[in-house]
C-alpha positions as CSV (number, residue, x, y, z in Angstrom):
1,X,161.3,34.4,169.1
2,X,163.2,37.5,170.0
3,X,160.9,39.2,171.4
4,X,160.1,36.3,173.1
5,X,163.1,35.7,174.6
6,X,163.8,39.5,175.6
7,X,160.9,39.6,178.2
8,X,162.0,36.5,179.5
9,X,165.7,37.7,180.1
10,X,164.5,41.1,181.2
11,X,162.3,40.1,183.7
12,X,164.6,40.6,187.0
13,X,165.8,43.7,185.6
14,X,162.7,45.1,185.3
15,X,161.8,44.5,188.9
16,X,164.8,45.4,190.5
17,X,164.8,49.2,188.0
18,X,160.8,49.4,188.2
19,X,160.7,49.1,192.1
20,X,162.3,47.7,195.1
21,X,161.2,44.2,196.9
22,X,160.8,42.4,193.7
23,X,160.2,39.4,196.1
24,X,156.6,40.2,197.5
25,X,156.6,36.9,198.7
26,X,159.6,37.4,200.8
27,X,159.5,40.9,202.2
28,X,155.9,41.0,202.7
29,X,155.0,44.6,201.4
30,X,154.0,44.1,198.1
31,X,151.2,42.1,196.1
32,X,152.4,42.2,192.4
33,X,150.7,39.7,190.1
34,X,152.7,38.7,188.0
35,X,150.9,37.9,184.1
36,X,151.7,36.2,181.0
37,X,150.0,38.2,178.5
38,X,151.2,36.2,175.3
39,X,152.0,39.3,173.1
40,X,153.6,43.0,173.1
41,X,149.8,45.0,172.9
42,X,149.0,46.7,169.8
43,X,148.5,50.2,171.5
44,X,147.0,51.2,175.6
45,X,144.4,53.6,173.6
46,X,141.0,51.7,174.2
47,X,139.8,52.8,171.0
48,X,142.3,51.4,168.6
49,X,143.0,48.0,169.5
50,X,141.0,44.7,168.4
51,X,142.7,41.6,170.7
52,X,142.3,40.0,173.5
53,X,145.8,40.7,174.6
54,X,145.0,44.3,175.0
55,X,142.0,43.7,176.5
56,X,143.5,42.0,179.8
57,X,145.5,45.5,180.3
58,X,142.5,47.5,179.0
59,X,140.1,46.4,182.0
60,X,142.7,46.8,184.8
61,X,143.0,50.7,183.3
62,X,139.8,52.0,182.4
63,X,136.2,50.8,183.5
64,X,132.6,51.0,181.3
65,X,129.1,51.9,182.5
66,X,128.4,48.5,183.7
67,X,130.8,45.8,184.7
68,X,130.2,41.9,184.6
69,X,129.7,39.4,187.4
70,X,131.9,36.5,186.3
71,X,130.1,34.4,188.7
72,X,126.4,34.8,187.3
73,X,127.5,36.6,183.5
74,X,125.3,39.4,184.4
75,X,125.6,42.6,184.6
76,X,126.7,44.6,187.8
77,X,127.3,48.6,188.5
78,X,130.5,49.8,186.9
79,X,131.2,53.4,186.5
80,X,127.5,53.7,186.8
81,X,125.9,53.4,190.2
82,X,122.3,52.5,188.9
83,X,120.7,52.5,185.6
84,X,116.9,52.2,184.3
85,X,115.4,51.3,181.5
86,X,112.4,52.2,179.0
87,X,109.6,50.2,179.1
88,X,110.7,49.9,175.0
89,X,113.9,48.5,176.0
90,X,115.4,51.9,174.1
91,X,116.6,54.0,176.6
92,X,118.6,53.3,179.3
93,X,119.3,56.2,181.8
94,X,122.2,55.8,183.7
95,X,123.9,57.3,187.1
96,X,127.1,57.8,187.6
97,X,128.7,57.3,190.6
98,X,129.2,60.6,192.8
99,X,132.8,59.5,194.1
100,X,134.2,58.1,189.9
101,X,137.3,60.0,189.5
102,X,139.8,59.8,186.8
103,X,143.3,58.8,188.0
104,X,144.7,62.4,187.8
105,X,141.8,62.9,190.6
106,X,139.3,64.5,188.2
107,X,135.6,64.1,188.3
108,X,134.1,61.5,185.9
109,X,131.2,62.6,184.2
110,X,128.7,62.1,181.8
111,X,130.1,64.1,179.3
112,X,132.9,62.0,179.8
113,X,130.8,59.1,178.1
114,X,129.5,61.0,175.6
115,X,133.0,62.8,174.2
116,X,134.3,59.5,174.0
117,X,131.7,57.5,172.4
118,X,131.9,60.8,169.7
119,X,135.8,59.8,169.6
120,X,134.6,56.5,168.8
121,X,132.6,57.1,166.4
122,X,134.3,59.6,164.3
123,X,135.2,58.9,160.5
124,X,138.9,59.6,160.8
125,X,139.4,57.8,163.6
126,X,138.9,54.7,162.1
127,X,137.9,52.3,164.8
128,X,137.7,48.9,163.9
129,X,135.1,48.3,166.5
130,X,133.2,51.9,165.8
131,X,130.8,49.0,164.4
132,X,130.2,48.0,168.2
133,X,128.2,50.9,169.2
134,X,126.2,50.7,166.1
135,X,123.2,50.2,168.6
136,X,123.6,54.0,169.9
137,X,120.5,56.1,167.6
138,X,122.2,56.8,164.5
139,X,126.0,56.0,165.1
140,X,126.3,53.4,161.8
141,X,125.5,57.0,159.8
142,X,127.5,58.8,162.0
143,X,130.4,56.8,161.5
144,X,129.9,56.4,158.2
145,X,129.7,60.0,157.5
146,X,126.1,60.3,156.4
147,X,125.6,63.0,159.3
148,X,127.9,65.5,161.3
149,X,126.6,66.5,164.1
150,X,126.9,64.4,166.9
151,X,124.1,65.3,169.2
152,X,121.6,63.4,166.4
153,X,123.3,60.3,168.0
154,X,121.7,58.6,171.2
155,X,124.1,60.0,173.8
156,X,123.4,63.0,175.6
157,X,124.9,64.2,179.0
158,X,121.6,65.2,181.3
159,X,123.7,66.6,184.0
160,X,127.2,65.7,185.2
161,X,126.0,62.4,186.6
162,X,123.2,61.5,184.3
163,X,123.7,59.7,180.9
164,X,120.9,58.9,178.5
165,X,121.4,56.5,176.0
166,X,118.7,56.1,173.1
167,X,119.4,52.9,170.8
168,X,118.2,51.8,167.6
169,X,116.3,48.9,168.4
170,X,115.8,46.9,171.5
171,X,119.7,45.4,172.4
172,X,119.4,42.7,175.2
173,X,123.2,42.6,175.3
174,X,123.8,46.1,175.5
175,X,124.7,46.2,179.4
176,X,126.7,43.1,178.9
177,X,129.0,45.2,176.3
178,X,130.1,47.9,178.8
179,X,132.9,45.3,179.9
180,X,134.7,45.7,175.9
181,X,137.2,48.5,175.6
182,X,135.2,50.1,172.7
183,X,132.5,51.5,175.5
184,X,135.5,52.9,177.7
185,X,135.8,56.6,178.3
186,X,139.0,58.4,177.4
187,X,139.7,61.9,179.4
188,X,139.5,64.6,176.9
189,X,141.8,66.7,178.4
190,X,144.3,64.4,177.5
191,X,143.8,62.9,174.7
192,X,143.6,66.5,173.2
193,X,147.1,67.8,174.8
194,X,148.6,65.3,172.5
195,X,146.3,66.0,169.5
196,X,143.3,66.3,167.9
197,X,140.5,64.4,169.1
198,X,140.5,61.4,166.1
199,X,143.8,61.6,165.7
200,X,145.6,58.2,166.0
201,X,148.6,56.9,167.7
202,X,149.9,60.2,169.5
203,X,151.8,59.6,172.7
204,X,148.8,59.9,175.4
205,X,148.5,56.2,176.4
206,X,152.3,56.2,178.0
207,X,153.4,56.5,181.7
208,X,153.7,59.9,182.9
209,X,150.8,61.1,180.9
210,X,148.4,58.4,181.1
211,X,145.1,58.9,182.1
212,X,142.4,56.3,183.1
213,X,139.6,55.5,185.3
214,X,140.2,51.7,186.3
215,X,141.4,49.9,189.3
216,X,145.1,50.9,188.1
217,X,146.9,52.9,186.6
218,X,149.9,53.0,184.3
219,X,153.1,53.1,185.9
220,X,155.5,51.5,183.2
221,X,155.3,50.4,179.6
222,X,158.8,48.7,178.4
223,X,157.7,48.2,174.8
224,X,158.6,44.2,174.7
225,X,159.4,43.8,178.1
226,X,156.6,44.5,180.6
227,X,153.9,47.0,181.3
228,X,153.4,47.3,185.1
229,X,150.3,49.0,186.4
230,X,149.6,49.8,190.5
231,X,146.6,50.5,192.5
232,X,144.8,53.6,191.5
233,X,144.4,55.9,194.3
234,X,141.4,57.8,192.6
235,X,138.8,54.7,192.2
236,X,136.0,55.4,193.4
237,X,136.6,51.2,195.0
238,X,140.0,51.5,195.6
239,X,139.6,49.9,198.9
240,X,138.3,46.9,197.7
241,X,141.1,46.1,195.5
242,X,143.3,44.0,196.9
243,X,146.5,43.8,194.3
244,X,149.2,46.7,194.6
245,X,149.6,46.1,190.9
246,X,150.1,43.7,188.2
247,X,153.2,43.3,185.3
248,X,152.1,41.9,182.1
249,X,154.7,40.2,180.6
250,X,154.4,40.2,176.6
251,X,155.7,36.5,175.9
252,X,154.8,34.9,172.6
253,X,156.6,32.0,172.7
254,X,154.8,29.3,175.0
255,X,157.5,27.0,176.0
256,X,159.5,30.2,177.5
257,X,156.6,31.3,178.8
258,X,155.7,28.0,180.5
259,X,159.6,27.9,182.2
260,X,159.2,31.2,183.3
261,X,155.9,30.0,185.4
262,X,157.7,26.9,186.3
263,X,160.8,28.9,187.9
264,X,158.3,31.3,189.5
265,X,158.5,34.1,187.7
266,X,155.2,34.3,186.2
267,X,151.8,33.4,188.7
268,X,149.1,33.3,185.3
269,X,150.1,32.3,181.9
270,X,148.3,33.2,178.5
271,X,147.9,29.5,177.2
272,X,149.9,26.8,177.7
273,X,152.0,24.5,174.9
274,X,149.6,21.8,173.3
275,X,152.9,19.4,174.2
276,X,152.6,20.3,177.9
277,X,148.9,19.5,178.7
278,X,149.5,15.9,179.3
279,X,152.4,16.9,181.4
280,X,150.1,19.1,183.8
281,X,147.5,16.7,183.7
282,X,149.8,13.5,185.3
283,X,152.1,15.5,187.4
284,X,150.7,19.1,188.6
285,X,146.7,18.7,187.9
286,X,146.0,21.5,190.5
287,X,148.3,24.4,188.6
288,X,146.2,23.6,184.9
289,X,142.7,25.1,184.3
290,X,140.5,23.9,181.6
291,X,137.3,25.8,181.4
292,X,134.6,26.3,178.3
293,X,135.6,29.0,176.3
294,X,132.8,31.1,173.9
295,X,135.7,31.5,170.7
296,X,136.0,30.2,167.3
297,X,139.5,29.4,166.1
298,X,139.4,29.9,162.2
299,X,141.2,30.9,159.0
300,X,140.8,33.7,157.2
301,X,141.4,33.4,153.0
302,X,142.2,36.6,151.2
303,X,138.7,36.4,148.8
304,X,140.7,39.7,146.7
305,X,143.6,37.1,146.5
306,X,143.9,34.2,143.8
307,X,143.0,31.3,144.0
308,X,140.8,32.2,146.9
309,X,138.8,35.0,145.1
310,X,137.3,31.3,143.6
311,X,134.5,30.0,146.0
312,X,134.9,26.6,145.0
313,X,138.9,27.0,145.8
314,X,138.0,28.3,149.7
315,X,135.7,25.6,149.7
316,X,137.6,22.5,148.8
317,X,140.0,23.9,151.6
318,X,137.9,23.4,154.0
319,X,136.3,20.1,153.2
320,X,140.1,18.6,152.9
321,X,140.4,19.1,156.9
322,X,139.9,16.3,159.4
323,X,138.9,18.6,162.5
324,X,138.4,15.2,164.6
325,X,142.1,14.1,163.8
326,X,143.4,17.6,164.4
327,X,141.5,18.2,168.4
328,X,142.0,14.4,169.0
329,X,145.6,14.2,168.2
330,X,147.5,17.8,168.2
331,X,145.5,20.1,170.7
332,X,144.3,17.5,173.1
333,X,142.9,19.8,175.9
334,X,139.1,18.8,175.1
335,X,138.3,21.4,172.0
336,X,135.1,20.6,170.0
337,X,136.1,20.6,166.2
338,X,134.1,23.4,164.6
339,X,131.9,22.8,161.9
340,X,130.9,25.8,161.9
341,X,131.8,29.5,163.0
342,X,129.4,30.7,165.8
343,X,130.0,28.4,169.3
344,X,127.0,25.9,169.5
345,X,124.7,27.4,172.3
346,X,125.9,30.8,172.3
347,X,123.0,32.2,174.6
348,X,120.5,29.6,172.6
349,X,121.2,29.8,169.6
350,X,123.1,27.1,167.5
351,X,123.7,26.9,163.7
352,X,121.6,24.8,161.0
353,X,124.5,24.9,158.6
354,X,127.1,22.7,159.1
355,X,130.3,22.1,157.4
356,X,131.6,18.3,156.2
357,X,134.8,16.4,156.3
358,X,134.4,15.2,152.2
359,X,138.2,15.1,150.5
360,X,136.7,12.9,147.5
361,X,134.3,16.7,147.1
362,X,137.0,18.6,147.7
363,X,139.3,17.1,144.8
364,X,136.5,17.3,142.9
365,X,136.0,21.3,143.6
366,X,139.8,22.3,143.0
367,X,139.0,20.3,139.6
368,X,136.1,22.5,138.6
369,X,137.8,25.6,139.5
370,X,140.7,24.5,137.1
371,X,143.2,23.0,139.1
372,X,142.7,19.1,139.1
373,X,145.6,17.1,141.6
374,X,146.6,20.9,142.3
375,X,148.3,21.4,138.9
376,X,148.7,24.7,138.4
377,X,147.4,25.7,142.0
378,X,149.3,29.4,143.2
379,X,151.5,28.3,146.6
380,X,149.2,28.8,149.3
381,X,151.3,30.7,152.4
382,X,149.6,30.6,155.9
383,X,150.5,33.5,158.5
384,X,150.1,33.4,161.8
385,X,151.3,35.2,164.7
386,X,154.0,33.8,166.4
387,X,153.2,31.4,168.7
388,X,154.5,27.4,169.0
389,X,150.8,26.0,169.0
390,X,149.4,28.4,166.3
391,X,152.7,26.9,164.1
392,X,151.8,23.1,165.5
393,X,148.0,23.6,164.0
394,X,149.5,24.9,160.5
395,X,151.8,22.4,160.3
396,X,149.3,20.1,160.7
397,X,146.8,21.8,158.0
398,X,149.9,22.0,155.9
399,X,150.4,18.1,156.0
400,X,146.5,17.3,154.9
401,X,146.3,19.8,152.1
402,X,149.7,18.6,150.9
403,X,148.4,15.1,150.8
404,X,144.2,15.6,150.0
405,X,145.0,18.2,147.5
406,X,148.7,18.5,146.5
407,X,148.9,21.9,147.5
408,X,152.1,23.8,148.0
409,X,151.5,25.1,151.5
410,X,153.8,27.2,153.1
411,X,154.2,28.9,156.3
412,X,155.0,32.5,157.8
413,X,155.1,33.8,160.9
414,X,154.9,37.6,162.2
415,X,155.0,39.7,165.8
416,X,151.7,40.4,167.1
417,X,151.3,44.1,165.9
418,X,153.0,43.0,162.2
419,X,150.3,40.6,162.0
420,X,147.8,42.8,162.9
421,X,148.8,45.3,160.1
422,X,149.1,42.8,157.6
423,X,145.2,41.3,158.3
424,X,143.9,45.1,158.2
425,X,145.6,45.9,155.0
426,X,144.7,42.0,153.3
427,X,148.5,41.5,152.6
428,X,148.2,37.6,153.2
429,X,146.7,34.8,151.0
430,X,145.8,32.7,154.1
431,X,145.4,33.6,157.9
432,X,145.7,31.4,161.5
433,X,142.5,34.3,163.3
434,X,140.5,33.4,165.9
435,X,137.1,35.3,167.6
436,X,136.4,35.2,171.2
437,X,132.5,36.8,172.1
438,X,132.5,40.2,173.6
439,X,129.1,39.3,174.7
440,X,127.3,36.2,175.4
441,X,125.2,36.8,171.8
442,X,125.7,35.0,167.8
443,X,125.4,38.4,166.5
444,X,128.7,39.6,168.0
445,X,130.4,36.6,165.9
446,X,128.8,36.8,162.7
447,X,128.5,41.1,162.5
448,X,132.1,40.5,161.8
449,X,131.3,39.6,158.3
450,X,129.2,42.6,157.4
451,X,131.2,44.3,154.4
452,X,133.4,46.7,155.4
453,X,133.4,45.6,158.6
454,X,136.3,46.5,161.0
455,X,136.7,43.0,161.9
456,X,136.3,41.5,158.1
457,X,139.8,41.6,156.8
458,X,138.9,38.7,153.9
459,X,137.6,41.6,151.6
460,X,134.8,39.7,151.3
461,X,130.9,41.0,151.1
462,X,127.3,39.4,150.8
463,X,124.5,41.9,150.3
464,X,122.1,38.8,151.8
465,X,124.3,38.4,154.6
466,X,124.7,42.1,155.5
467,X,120.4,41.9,154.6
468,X,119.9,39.4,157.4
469,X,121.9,40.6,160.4
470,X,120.5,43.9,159.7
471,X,117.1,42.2,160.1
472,X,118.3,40.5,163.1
473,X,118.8,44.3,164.7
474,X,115.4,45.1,164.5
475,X,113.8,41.8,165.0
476,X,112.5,41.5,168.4
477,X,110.8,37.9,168.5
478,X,113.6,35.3,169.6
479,X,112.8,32.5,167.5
480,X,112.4,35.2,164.2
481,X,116.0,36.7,165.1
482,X,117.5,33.4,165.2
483,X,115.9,32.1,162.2
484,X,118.0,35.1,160.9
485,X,121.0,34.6,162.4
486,X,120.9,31.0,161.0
487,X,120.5,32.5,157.2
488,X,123.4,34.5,157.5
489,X,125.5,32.0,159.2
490,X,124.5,29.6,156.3
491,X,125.4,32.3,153.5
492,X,128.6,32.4,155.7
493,X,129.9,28.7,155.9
494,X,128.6,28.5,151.9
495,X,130.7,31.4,150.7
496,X,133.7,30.1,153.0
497,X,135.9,33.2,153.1
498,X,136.2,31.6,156.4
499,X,137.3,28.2,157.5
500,X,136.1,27.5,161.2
501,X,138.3,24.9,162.6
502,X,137.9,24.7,166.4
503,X,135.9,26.1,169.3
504,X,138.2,27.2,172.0
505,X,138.7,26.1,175.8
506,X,140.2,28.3,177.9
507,X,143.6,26.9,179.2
508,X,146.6,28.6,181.5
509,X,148.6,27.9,184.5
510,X,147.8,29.1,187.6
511,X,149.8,29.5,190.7
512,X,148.4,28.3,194.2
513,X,148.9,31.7,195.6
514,X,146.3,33.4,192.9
515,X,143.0,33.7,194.3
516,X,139.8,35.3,193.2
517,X,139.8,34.0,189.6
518,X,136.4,33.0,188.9
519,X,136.5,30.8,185.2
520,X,133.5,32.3,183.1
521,X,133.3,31.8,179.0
522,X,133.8,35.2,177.7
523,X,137.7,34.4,179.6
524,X,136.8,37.7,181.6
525,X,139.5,38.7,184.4
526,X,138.1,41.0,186.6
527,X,141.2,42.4,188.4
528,X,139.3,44.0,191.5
529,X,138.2,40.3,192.9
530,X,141.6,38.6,192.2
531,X,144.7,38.6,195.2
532,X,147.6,36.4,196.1
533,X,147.3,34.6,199.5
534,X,150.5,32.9,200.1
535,X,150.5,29.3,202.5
536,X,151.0,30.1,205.4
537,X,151.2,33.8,205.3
């Protein structure tokens, strides 16, 4: 809340201190988008971040191999002019454009790619996504420490502009993944003025020192308050780009964030409050957008953390929810209950496990496991980060465990990047999490599971489940990789360190003025097409 309530009250300041005409609309001379961005980011380094919060700032600031048409979901030339590809599907050669700069004005190469993907990729870095370019030729060993020398891995620097890439086994999404801040390249020269090259956290991502190769470029980062980025001179389409910047305003609390829209002060919001979508509906239809959203809204349990190191414990939680009840009556913007964790349809593929709404079972369960009516069941405390609909859905889940199992539910809420730690280091029992696709493919939900994986954080492991997904790398007959796909997701919903509870739509405001923003269900903004045309003007 008081973080919350800081950007809100800070807002005119910040314009009138960060640059003069705050009131583009007025004066004419500026075209400053102003964005709700729902939380303070965890960090502006691409390569230690995991949300989607960073990854609206991210892709105004630095810019992959490939980018994404958010029209068509297919892939279009990014940093890379042209690319080809092996008649195995294992190579991709790319080109890089002859005019990519960096935004100090220096040349972007191939090298570029492959220092970065080595920063990636390197054992004390500790990227939490290092598992996304698992594809590259011997990264997972890499990574993992197996081997040292990086030039085993599949990414080598022909010439300044050529990039070859050698993969593991045949990735159909691999283009599609260039758009996820774990592909982005990082200048070396910078990142090594500040320290070593997998050292974390040191002070390169901040204004003055900043150094990317996006549309913009940092100009101001008001921990809290607002980051504001501006037009980078340096890109290689900086014509095109029709914004003179954007501010991202870090607002977690939805009801301030929805005033701050209403009193014009925001043009795009995060989300919008559950209690407010009726609201928009009757009275302003044409500022609400609704769209189909590829994300799983879940909860994480703490399998290293009694009761829910018990199977039939994580179980009977999740047969004692009414997901109809909860999207029919509390989030009311159209979301399909989720009765299981991967979106039905997710580029073809659907689940053949599904999860029940069975409290008699569930009773029954917490009775095996030793705790019949909940006597004797450990308080159960959900955290979430703060947010008024992620409290309205635990509130919710708190009322039907109370009553279906007489469990002592509790709730606590953290900051964004308090959260975050707490997930990573499995200090919670229970966790409000949610998964939106990085590519239009089931793998990228499910690999989450695979022990150890960055994106885990339940502690909890399944040789058969790591088994099948590593099959389902190598498989290259469609209908045999989705058999796979299916096993694991069935080991998945059985072992229930998860509890799918939702799949998401995406929902925000939008002023009149924004134009450009083409809906697509990976929620993909792609700054360069957006602009603000003002009636009239």
């Amino acid at each position: 809340m008081r973080l919350a309530h800081r950007a809100f009250g800070l807002l005119p300041a910040v314009c009138i201190l960060c640059f003069s005409g705050c009131d583009r609309a007025a004066d004419g001379l500026h075209s400053i988008l102003k964005v709700g961005n729902g939380a303070e980011v965890q960090n502006l380094d691409p390569h230690l971040v995991s949300g989607v919060t960073e990854h609206r700032v991210l892709t105004a600031l630095f810019e992959g191999l490939a980018d994404l048409d958010p029209k068509t979901m297919q892939p279009i030339p990014g940093a890379a002019e042209s690319w080809t590809i092996s008649e195995d599907k294992r190579t991709y050669t790319f080109t890089l454009r002859q005019n990519g700069r960096w935004s100090n004005g220096d040349p972007l190469t191939a090298q570029d790619f492959v220092y970065s993907w080595h920063r990636m990729l390197s054992p004390g870095l500790a990227a939490e996504y290092a598992y996304l370019l698992n594809c590259l030729k011997n990264a997972k060993p890499f990574n993992e420490g197996k081997i040292t020398n990086f030039s085993e891995v599949g990414a080598k620097a022909l010439d300044e502009r050529t990039l070859e890439v050698t993969l593991e086994n045949p990735t159909p999404y691999f283009l599609g993944m260039q758009i996820h801040y774990a592909w982005f390249p990082v200048h070396r020269a910078t990142i090594e003025r500040f320290g070593k090259m997998d050292e974390r956290d040191t002070a390169w991502p901040r204004p003055g020192s900043f150094v990317g190769n996006g549309p913009f470029t940092l100009a101001e980062w008001w921990p809290n308050e607002v980051i504001r980025v501006v037009r980078n001179p340096h890109y290689w389409n900086a014509g095109a780009v029709r914004l003179d910047g954007i501010e991202f305003y870090p607002i977690d609390n939805l009801q301030t964030e929805e005033r701050s829209f209403r009193a014009g002060e925001l043009q795009l919001t995060s989300d919008i409050p559950l209690s407010k979508i009726e609201v928009y509906r009757r009275k302003h239809p044409e500022l609400l957008n609704t769209h189909p959203y590829c994300g799983a809204y879940f909860y994480r349990m703490n399998v290293t953390r009694p009761p829910f190191t018990d199977k039939r414990v994580r179980q009977a939680f999740s047969l004692a929810i009414d997901r109809e009840q909860l999207t029919k009556n509390v989030l009311k913007a159209g979301e399909p209950a989720a009765f299981c964790f991967t979106p039905p349809n997710t580029a073809g593929y659907s689940s053949t496990a599904s999860l029940t709404f069975d409290i008699e079972k569930a009773r029954s369960l917490l009775a095996e496991a030793g705790f019949p009516g909940g006597k004797n069941l450990p308080p159960v405390e959900i955290l979430y980060n703060t947010s008024e609909n992620h409290k309205r859905i635990a509130e919710a889940l708190q009322r039907m465990w109370r009553q279906s199992l007489n469990a002592d539910v509790r709730l606590m809420n953290q900051d964004w990047k308090v959260y975050l730690s707490s997930l990573n280091s499995l200090d919670y029992s229970m966790a409000r999490s949610s998964w939106i696709a990085d590519v239009l493919d089931p793998v990228n939900f499910l690999e989450c599971f695979l022990t150890n994986g960055g994106n885990n954080r339940t502690g909890w492991s399944s040789p058969d489940f790591d088994r099948l997904i590593g099959q389902s790398y190598a498989e290259v007959d469609e209908d045999a990789r989705r058999r796979l796909l299916q096993g694991a997701e069935a080991i998945l919903l059985d072992e229930s360190p998860i509890i799918p509870i939702y799949f998401y739509v995406w929902k925000f405001l939008k002023a009149p003025e924004v134009k450009g923003l083409t809906p697509n269900p990976l929620g993909y903004l792609r700054w360069t097409e957006i602009y603000l045309e003002y009636a009239g003007s």
